[in-house]
C-alpha positions as CSV (number, residue, x, y, z in Angstrom):
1,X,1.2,-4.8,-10.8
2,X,-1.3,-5.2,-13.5
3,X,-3.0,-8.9,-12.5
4,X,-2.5,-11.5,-10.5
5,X,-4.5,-14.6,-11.2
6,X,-5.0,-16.8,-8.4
7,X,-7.0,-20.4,-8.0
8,X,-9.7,-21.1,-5.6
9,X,-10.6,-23.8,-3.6
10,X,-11.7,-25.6,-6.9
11,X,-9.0,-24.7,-9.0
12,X,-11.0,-21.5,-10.4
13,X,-8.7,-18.5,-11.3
14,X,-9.2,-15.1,-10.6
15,X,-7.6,-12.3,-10.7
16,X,-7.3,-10.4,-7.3
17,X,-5.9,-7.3,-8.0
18,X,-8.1,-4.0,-8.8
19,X,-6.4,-1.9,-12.1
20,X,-7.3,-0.5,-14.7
21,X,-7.4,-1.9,-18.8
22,X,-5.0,1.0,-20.4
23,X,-2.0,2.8,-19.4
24,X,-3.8,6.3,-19.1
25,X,-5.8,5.1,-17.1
26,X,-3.2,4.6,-14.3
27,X,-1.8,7.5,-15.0
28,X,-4.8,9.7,-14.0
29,X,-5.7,7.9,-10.6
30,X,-5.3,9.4,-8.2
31,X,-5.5,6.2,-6.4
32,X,-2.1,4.8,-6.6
33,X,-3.8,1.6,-7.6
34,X,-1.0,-1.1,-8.3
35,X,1.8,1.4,-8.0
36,X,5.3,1.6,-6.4
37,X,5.6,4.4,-4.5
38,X,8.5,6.5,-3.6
39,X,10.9,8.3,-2.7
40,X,8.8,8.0,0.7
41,X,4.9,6.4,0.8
42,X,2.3,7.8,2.8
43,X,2.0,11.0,4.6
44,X,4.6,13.7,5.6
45,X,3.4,16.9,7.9
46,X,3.4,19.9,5.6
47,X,6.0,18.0,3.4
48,X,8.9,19.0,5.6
49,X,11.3,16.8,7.1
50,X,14.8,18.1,9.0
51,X,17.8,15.7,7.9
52,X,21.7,16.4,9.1
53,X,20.4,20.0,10.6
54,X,19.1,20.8,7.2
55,X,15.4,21.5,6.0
56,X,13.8,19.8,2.7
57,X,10.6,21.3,1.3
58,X,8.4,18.5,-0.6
59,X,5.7,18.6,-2.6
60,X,2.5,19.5,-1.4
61,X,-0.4,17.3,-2.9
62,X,-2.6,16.2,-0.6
63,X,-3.8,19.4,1.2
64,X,-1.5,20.7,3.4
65,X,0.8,17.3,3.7
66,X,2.9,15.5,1.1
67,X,1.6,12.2,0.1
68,X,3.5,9.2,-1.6
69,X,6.6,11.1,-3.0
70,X,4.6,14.0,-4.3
71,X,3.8,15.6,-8.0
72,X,4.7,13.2,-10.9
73,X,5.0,10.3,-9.1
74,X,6.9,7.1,-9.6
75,X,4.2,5.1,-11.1
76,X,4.1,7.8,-13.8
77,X,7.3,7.5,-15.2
78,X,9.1,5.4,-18.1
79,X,11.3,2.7,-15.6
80,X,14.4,0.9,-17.7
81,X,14.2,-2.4,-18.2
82,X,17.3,-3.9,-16.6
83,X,16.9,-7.7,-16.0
84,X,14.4,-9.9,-17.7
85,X,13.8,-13.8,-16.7
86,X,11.4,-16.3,-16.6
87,X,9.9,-15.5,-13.0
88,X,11.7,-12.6,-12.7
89,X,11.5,-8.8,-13.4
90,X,13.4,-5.9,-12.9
91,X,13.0,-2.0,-13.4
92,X,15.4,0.8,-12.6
93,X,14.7,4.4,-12.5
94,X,17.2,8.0,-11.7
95,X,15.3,10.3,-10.0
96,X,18.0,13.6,-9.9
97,X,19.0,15.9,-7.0
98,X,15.7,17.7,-5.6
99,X,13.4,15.3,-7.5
100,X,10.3,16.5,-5.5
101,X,12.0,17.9,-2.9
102,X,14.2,14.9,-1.8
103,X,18.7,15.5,-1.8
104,X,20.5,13.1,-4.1
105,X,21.0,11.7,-7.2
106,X,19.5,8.4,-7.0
107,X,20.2,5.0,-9.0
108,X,16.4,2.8,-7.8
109,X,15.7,-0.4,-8.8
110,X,12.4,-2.4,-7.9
111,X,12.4,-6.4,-8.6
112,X,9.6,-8.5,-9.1
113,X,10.2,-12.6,-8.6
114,X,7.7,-15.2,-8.6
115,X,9.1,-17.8,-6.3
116,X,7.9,-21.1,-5.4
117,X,4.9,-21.3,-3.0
118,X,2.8,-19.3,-4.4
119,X,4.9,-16.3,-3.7
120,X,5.3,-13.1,-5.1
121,X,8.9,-11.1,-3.6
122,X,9.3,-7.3,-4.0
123,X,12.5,-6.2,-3.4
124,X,13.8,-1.9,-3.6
125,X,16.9,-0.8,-3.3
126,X,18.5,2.3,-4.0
127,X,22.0,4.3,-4.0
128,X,22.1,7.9,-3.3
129,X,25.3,10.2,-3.5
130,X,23.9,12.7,-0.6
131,X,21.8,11.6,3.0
132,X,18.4,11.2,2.0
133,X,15.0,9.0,3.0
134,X,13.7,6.0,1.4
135,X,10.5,4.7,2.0
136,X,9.7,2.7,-0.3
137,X,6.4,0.6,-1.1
138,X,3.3,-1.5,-3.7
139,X,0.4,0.0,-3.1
140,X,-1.6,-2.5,-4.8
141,X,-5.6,-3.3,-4.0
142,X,-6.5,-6.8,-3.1
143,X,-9.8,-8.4,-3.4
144,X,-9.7,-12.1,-3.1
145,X,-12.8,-12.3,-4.1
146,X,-12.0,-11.4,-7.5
147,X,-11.3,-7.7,-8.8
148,X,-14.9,-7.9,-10.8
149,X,-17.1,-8.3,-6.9
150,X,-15.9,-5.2,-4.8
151,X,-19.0,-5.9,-2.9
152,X,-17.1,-8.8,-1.1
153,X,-14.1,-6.9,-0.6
154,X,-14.9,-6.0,3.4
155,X,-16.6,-9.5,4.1
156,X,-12.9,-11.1,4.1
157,X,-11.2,-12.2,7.3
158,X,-8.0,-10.0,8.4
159,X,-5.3,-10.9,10.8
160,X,-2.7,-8.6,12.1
161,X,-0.8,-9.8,14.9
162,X,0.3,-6.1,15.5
163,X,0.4,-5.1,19.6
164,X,0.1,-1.4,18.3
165,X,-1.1,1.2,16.4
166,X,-0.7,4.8,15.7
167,X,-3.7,6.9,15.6
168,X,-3.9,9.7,12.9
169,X,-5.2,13.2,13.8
170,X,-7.7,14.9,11.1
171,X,-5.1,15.0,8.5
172,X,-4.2,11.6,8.6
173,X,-0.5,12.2,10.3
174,X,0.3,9.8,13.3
175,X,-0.2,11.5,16.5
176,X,2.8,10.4,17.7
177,X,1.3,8.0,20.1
178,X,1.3,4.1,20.1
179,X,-1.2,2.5,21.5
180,X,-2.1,-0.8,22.5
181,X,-4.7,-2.5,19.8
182,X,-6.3,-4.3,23.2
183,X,-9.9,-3.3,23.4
184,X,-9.7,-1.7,19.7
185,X,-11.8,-1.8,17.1
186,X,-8.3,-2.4,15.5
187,X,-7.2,-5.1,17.5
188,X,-7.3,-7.7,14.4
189,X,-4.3,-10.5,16.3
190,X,-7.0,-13.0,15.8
191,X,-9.1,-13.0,11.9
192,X,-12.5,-11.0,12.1
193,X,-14.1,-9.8,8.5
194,X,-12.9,-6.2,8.0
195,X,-16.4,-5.1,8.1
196,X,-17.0,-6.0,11.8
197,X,-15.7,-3.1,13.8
198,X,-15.5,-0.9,10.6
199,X,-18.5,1.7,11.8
200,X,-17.5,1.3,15.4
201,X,-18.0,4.6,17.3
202,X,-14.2,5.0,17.5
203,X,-12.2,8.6,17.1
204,X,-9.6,6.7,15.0
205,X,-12.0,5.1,12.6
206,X,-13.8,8.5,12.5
207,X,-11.4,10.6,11.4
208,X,-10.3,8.3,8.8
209,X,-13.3,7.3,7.6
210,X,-12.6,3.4,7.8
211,X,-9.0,2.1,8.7
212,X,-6.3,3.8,7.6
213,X,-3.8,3.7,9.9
214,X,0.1,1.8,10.8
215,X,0.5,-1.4,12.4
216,X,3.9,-2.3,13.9
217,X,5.7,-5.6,12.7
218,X,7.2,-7.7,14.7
219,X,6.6,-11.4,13.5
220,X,5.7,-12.6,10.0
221,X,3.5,-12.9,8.2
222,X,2.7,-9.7,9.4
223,X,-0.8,-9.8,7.8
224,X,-3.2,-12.9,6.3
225,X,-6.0,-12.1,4.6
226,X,-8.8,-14.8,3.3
227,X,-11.6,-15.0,1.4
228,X,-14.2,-17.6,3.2
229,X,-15.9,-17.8,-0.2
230,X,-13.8,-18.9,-2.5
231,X,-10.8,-20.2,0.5
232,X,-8.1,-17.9,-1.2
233,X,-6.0,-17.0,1.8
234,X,-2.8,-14.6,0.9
235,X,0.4,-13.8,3.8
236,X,2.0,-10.4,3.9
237,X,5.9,-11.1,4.8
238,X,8.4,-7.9,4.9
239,X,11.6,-6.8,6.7
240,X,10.1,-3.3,7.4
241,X,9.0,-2.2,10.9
242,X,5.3,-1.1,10.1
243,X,2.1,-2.2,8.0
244,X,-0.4,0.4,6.5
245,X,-4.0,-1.4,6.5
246,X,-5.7,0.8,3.9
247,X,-9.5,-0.5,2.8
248,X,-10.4,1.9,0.4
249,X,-12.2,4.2,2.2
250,X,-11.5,7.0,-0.6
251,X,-12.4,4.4,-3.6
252,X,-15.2,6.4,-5.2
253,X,-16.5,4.2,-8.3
254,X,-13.7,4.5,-10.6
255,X,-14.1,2.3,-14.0
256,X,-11.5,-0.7,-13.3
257,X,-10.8,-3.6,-15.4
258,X,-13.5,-5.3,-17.7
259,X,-15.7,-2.3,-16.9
260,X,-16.1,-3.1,-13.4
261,X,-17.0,-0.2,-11.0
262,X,-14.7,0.0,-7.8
263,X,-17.1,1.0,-5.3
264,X,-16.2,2.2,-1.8
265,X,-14.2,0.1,0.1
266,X,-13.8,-2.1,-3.0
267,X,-10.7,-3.4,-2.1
268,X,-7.8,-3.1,0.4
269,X,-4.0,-2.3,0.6
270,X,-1.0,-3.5,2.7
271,X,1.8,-1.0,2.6
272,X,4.7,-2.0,4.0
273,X,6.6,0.9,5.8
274,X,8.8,2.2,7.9
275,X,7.3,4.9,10.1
């Protein structure tokens, strides 16, 4: 996703997603800014998972773990242009048998439709000749601000009506646990700016750095996030099970659109997940 313009409260457009003005560009980041990711997003331990009693080996980019599919990701690849419509887009792509360490030949296909509303759906789906995982997601940066003030980005109001969360150890893999948001800096079920518990002297937002980290779904929207500046307000909906809350904690001043310098924390994603 390149731009999304959206109107204020006056009827002001802006465009709210952070990117990048050529195709190079995107294809050095390391940020996964605007990208689909897959076969599986986030983080796998040591980039080994165990599937019908047999062991896959994925890449290993992101120190010892595997990190949103691995080498030569998705959002660096030529997609095929397979249905083309007024408010709707779609893109398919083969990735082969062992494609960075995932079984199967499979046939993807990622659709984009503007719907009424206001509404931008994303839709995967995939077919796969042998057992394999899909974990598909956008990892798009939002800033409702605008993409040219990352300044603002952690003054905005979050809600996530999430009961849970599961805390990361030093490598950013979930511990495993799931525990209750009550008493958390991460307890966002009613809207507080991101900023307010950010430097909170927490183990979880320590480790991370900021938030990081995977909210269960259980009700949507599953996230709402507004702007009280300019009154842009946007709802996550999804069918998956969990929410990765990202806010750019490893945003380190890379030139964006127009010039404009992303800045730490210049903007924030919601992954949609299974985990």
């Amino acid at each position: 996703i390149l731009r999304l313009w959206v109107p204020d409260k006056a009827g002001n457009l802006a465009d709210v997603i952070l990117g990048f003005d050529t195709p190079d560009a995107y294809d050095v980041s390391d940020t996964h800014t605007g990208a689909v990711v897959g076969r599986s997003c986030n983080r796998i331990r040591k980039g080994q998972f165990t599937l019908n009693g047999k062991t896959y080996q994925l890449d290993i980019n992101n120190g010892s773990n595997s990190l949103h599919g691995g080498f030569h990701p998705y959002k660096n690849r030529l997609w095929t242009l397979v249905r083309l419509e007024e408010n709707c887009i779609a893109f398919s792509l083969r990735s082969p048998d062992g494609d960075q360490g995932f079984p199967g030949n499979a046939q993807i296909r990622v659709t984009y439709t503007l719907e009424s509303g206001n509404t931008l759906c994303i839709a995967y789906d995939a077919v796969c000749d042998k057992d394999t995982v899909f974990n598909m997601t956008n990892h798009s940066y939002f800033n409702l601000a605008g993409q040219d003030r990352p300044e603002k980005a952690m003054e905005q109001t979050l809600c996530i009506p999430g009961r849970i969360f599961c805390p990361d150890d030093a490598d950013n893999i979930p511990t495993g646990e799931l525990r209750n948001v009550e008493g958390t800096p991460f307890d966002f079920r009613e809207p507080k700016p991101i900023s307010r518990d950010i430097g909170e002297d927490y183990e979880c937002l320590k480790l991370q750095g900021g938030y990081d980290h995977n909210w269960e779904v259980f009700c949507n929207p599953c996230a709402i996030v507004s702007d009280p500046e300019s009154g842009r307000t946007m709802s996550v909906y999804t069918d998956c099970v969990g929410l990765q809350f990202y806010c750019g904690n490893f945003l380190e001043g890379d030139m964006g659109k127009g010039g404009v310098s992303y800045c730490y924390r210049g903007g924030i994603a919601l992954e949609t997940q299974f985990y």
